[in-house]
mmCIF file of the C-alpha atoms, coordinates in Angstrom:
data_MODEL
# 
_entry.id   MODEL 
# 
loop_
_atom_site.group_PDB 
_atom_site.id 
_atom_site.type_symbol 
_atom_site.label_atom_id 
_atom_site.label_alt_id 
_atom_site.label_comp_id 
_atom_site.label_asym_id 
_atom_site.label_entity_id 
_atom_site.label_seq_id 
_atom_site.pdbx_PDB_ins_code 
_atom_site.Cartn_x 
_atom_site.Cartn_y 
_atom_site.Cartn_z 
_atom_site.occupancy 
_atom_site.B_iso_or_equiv 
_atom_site.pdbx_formal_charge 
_atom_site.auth_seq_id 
_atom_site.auth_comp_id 
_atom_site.auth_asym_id 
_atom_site.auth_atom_id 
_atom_site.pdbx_PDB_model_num 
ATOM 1   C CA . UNK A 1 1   ? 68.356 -61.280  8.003  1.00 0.00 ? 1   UNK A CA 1 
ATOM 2   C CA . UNK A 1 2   ? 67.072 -61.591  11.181 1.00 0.00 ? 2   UNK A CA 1 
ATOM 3   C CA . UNK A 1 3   ? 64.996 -65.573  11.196 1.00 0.00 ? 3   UNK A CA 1 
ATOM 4   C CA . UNK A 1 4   ? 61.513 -64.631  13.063 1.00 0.00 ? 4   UNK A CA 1 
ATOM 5   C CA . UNK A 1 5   ? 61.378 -68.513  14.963 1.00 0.00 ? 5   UNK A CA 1 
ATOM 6   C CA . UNK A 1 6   ? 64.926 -67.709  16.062 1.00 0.00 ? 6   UNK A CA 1 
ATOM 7   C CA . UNK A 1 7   ? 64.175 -64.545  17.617 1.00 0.00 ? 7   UNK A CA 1 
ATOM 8   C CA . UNK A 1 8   ? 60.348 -65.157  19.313 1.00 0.00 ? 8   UNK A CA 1 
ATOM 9   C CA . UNK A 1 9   ? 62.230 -68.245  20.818 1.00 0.00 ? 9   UNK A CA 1 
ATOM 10  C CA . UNK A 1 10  ? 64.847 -66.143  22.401 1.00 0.00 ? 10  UNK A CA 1 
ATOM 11  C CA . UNK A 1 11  ? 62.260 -64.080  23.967 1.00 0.00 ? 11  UNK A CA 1 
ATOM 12  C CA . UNK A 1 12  ? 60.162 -66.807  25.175 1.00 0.00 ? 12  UNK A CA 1 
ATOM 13  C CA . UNK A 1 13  ? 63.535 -68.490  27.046 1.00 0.00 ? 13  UNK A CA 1 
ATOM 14  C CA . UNK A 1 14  ? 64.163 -64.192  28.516 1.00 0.00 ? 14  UNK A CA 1 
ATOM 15  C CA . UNK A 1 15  ? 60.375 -64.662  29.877 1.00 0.00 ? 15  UNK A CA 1 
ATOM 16  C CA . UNK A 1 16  ? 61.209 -68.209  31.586 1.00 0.00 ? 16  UNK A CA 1 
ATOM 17  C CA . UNK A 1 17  ? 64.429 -66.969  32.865 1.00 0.00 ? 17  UNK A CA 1 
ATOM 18  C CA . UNK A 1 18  ? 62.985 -63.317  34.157 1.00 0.00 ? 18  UNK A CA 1 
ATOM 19  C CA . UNK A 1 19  ? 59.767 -63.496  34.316 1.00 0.00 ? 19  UNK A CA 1 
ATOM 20  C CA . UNK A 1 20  ? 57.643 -60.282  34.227 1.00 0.00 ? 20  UNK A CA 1 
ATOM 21  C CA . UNK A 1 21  ? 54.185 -59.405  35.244 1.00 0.00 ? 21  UNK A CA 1 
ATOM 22  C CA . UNK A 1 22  ? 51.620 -58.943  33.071 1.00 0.00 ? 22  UNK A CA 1 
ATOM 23  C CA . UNK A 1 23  ? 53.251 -61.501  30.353 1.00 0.00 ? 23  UNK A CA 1 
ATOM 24  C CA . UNK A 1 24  ? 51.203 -64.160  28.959 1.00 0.00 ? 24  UNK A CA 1 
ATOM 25  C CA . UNK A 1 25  ? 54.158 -66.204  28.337 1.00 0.00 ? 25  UNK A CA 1 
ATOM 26  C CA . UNK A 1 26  ? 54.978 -66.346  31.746 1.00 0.00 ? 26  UNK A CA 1 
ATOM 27  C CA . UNK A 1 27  ? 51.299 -66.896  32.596 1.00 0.00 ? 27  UNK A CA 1 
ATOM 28  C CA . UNK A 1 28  ? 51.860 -70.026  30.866 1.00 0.00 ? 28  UNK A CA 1 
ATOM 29  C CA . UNK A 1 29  ? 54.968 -71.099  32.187 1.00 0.00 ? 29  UNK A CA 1 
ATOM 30  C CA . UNK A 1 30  ? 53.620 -70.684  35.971 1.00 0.00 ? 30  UNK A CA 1 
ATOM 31  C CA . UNK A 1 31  ? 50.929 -72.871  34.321 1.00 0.00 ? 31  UNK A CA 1 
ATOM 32  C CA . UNK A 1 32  ? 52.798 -75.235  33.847 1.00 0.00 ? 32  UNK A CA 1 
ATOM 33  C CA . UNK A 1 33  ? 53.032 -78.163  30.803 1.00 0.00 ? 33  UNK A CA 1 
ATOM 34  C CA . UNK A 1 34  ? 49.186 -79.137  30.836 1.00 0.00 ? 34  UNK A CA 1 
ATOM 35  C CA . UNK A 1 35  ? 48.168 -75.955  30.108 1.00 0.00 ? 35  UNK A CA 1 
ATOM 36  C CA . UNK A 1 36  ? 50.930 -75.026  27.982 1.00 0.00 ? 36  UNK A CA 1 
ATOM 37  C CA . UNK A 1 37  ? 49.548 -78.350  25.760 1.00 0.00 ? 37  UNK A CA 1 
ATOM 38  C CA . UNK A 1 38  ? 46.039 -77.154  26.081 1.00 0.00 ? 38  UNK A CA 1 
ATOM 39  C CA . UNK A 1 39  ? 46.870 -74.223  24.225 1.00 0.00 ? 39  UNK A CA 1 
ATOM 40  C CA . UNK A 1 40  ? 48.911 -76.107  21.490 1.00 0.00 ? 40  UNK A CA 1 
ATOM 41  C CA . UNK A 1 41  ? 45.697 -78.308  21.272 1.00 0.00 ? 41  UNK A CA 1 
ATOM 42  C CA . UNK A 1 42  ? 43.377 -75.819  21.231 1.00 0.00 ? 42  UNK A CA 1 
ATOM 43  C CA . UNK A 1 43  ? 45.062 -73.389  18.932 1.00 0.00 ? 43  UNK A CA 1 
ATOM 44  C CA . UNK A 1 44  ? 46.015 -76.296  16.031 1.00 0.00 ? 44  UNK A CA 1 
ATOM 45  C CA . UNK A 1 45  ? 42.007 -77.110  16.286 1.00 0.00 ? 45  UNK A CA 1 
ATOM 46  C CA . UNK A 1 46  ? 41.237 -73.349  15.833 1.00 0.00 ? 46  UNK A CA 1 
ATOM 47  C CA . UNK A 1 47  ? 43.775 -73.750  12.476 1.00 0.00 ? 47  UNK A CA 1 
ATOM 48  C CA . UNK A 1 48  ? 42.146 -76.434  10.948 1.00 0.00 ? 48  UNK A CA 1 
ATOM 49  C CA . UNK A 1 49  ? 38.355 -75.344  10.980 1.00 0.00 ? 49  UNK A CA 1 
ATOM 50  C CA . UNK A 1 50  ? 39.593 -72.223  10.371 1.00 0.00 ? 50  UNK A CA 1 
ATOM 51  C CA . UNK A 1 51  ? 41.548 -73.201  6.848  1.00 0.00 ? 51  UNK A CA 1 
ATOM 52  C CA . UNK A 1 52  ? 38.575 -76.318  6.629  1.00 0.00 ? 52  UNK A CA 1 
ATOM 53  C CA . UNK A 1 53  ? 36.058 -72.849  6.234  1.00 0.00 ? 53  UNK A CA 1 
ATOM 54  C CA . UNK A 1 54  ? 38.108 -70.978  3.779  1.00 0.00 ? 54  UNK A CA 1 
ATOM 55  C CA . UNK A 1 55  ? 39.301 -67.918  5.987  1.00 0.00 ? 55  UNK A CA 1 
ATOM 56  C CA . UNK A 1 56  ? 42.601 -67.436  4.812  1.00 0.00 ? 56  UNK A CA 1 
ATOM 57  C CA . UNK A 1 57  ? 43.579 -64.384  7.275  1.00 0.00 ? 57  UNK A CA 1 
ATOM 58  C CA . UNK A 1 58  ? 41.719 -66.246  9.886  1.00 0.00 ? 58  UNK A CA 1 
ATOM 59  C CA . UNK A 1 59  ? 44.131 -69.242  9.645  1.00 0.00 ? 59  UNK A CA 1 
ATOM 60  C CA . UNK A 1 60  ? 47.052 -67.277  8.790  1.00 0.00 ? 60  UNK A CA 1 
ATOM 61  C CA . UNK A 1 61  ? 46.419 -65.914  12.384 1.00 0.00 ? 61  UNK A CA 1 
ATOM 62  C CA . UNK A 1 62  ? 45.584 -69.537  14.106 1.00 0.00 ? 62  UNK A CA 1 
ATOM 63  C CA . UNK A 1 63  ? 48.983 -70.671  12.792 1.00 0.00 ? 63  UNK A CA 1 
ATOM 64  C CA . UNK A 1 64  ? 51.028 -67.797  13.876 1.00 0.00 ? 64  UNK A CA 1 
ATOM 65  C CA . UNK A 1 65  ? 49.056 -68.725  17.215 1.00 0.00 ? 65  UNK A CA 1 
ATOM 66  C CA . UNK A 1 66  ? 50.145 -72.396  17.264 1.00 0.00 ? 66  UNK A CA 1 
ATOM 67  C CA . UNK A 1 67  ? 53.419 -71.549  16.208 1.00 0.00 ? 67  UNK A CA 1 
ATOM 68  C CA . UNK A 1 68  ? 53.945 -69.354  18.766 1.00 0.00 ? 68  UNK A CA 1 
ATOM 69  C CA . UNK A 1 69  ? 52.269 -72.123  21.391 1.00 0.00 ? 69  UNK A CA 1 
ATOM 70  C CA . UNK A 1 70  ? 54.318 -74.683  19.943 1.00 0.00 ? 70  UNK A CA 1 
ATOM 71  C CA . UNK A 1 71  ? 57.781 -72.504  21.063 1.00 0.00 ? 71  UNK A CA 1 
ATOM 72  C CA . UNK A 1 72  ? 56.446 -71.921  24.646 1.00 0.00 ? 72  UNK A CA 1 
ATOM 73  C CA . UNK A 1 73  ? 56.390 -76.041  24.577 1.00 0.00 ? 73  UNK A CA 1 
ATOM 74  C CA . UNK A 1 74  ? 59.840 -76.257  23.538 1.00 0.00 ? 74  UNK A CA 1 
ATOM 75  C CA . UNK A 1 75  ? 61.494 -73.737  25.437 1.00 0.00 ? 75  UNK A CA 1 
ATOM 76  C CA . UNK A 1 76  ? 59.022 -75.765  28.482 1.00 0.00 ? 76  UNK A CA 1 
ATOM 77  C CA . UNK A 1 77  ? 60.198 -78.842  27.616 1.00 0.00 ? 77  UNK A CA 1 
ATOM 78  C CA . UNK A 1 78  ? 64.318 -77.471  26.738 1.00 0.00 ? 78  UNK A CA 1 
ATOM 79  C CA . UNK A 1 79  ? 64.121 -78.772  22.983 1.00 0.00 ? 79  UNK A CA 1 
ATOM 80  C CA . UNK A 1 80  ? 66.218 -75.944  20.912 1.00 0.00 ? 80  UNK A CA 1 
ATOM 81  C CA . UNK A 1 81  ? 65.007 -74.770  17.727 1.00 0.00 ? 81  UNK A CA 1 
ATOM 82  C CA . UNK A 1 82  ? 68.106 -75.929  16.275 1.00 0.00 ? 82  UNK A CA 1 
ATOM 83  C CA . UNK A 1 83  ? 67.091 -79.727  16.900 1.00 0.00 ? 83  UNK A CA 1 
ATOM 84  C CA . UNK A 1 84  ? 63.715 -79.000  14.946 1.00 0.00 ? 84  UNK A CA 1 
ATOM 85  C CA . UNK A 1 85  ? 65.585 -77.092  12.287 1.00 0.00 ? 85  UNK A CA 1 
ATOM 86  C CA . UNK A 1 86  ? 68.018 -79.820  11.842 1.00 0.00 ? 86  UNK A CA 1 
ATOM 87  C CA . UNK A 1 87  ? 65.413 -82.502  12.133 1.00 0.00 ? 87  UNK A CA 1 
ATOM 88  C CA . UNK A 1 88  ? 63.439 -80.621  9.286  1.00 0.00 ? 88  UNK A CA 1 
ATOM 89  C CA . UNK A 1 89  ? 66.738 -80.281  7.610  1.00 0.00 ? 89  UNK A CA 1 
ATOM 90  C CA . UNK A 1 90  ? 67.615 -84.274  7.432  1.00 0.00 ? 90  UNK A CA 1 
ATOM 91  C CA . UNK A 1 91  ? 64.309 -85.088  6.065  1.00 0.00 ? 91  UNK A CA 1 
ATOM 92  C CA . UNK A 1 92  ? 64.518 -82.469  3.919  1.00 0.00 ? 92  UNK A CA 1 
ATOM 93  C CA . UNK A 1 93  ? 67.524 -84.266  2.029  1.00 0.00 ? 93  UNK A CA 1 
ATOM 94  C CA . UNK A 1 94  ? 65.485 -87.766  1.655  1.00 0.00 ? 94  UNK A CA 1 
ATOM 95  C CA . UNK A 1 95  ? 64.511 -88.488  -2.113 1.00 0.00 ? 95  UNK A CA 1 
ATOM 96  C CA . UNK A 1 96  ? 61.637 -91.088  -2.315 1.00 0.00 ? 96  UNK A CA 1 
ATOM 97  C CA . UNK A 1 97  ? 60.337 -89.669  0.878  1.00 0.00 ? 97  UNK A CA 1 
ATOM 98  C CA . UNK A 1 98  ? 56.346 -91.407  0.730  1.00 0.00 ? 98  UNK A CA 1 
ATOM 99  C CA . UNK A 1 99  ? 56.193 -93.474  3.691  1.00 0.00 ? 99  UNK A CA 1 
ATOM 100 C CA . UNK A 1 100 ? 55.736 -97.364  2.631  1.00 0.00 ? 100 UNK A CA 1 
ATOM 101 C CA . UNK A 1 101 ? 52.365 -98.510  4.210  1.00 0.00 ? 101 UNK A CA 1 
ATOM 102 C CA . UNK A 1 102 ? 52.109 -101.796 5.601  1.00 0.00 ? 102 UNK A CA 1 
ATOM 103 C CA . UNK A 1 103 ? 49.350 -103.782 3.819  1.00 0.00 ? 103 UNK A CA 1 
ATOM 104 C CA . UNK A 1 104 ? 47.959 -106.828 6.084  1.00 0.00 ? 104 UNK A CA 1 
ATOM 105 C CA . UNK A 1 105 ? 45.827 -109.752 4.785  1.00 0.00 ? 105 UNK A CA 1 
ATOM 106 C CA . UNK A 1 106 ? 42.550 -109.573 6.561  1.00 0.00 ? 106 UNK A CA 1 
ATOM 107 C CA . UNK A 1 107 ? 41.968 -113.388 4.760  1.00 0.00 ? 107 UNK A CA 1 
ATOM 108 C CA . UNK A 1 108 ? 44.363 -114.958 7.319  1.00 0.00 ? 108 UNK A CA 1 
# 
């Protein structure tokens, strides 16, 4: 079974390497990083008032939009899927996995 990251990643690194006209993927990578970011901003924005108001296709759609701005970044910035899946993978395999907040004493 084909994984769907795996293979939109694979055709965002084609785009950077031969870029043709008319592609919004290359758009961004002629761009360059700011606006790449921009995109990643605006688009993870657009997913939470869209899941804040309810609209399940509507967010369904926003995330499929950030995750496919979040690829452009990594293919921008040369981090391999692999590193993310293995980095998901790792923390995957922690037990106990709440982060321990630090409590300060504002009496001191």
């Amino acid at each position: 079974m084909k994984h769907v990251f795996t293979e939109l990643y694979k055709v965002i690194e084609d785009r950077r390497a031969n870029p043709q006209e008319g592609s919004y993927t290359c758009y961004l990578f002629d761009k360059g990083l700011d606006k790449i970011l921009k995109k990643v901003g605006e688009e993870c924005a657009e997913t939470i008032i869209a899941a804040k108001n309810g609209q399940k296709e509507e967010t369904v759609g926003e995330i499929a939009d950030l995750f496919y701005h979040v690829l452009v970044m990594m293919v921008n910035e040369g981090i391999p899927l692999t590193d993310v899946t293995a980095e998901l993978d790792r923390r995957s395999q922690k037990i106990g996995n709440l982060k321990q907040f630090h409590v300060s004493d504002h009496e001191s």
